[in-house]
C-alpha positions in Angstrom: 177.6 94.6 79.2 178.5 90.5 79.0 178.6 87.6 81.4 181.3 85.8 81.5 181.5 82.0 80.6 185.3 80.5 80.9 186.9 76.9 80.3 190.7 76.3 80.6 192.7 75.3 77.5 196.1 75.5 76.1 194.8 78.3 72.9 198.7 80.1 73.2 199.4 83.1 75.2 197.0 85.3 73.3 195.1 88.4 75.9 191.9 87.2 75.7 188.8 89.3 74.5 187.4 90.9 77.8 183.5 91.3 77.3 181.2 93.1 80.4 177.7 91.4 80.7 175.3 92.4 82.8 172.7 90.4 84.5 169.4 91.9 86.0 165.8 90.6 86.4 164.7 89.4 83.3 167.5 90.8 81.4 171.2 89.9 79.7 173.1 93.1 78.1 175.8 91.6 76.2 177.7 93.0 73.1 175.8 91.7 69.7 179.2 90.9 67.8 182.9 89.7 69.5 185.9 88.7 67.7 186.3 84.9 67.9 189.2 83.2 70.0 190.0 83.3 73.6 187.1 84.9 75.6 187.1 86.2 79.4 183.2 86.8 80.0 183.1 89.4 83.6 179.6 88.7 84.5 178.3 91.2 86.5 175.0 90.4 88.8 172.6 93.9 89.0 170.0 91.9 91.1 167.8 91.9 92.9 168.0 88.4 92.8 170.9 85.7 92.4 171.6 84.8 88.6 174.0 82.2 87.0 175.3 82.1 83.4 174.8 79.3 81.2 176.9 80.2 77.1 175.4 77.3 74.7 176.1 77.0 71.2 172.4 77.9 69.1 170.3 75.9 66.9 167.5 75.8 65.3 166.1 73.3 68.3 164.1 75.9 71.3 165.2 75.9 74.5 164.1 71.9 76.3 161.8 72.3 79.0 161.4 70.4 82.4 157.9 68.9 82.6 156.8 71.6 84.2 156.7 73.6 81.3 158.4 76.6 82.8 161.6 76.3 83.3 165.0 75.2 81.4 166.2 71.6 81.6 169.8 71.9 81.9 170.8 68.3 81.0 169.0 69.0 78.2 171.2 72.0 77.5 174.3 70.1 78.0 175.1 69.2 74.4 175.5 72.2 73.5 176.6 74.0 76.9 180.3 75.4 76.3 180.5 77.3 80.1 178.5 78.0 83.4 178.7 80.4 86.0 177.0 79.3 88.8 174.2 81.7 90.2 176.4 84.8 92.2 174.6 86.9 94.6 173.5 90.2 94.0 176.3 92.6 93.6 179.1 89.7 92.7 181.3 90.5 89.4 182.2 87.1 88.7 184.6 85.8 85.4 184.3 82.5 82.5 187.4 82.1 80.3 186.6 80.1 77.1 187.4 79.8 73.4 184.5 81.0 71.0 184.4 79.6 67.5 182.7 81.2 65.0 179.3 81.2 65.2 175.8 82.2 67.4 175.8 81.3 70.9 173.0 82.3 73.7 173.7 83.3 77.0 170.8 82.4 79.6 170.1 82.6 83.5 168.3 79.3 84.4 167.3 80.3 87.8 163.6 79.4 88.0 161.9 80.8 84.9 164.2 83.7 84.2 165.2 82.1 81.1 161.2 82.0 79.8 160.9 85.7 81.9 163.7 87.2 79.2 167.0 86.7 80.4 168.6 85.6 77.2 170.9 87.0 75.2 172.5 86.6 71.6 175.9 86.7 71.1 177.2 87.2 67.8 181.4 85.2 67.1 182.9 86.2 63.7 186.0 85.6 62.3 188.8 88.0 62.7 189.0 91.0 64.5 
């Protein structure tokens, strides 16, 4: 399953590619490969603890870290942060509409350590269908 990342823009009328993500302590199911273009992420929070979503574009930079060594520093991230879904409670199906070049992106919980614990996942944009 796939957590959903969404931002607003005018990419035509096109149904957008619906992909289930699943969030769980320390874990991120996503699909490996999606079709690029318009992209409805349904994030859906398996607990037991609150998560968020946070879709960046990769690189060949790691992860920046707050001084504490631990945990993610989202400013950091922000250069290359295309959507965030801010932590949902356990249970909670929530939903990120955005448009995917492309390319390798990561999805990532930044609650606490999670990201460090394991929830990260890879998410694979190619051209076409």
């Amino acid at each position: 399953m796939l957590a959903a990342s969404a931002c607003s823009g005018g990419h035509g009328d096109a149904t957008p590619t619906v992909v289930h993500v699943s969030e769980r302590d320390f874990q991120i199911h996503i699909p490996t490969r999606i079709p690029a273009g318009d992209v409805r992420l349904v994030v859906h929070n398996r607990g037991p603890e609150q998560h968020e979503l946070i879709v960046v574009r990769t690189s060949d930079q790691r992860l920046p870290l707050r001084s504490d060594a631990a945990t993610v520093d989202e400013e950091g991230l922000e250069p290359r942060t295309l959507g965030t879904l801010e932590p949902g409670p356990v249970g909670s199906t929530r939903e990120l509409e955005m448009h995917l070049r492309p390319g390798t992106y990561e999805l990532l919980c930044t609650v606490g350590d999670h990201a460090q614990l394991g929830m990260r996942g890879t998410l694979t944009v190619k051209a076409g269908s």
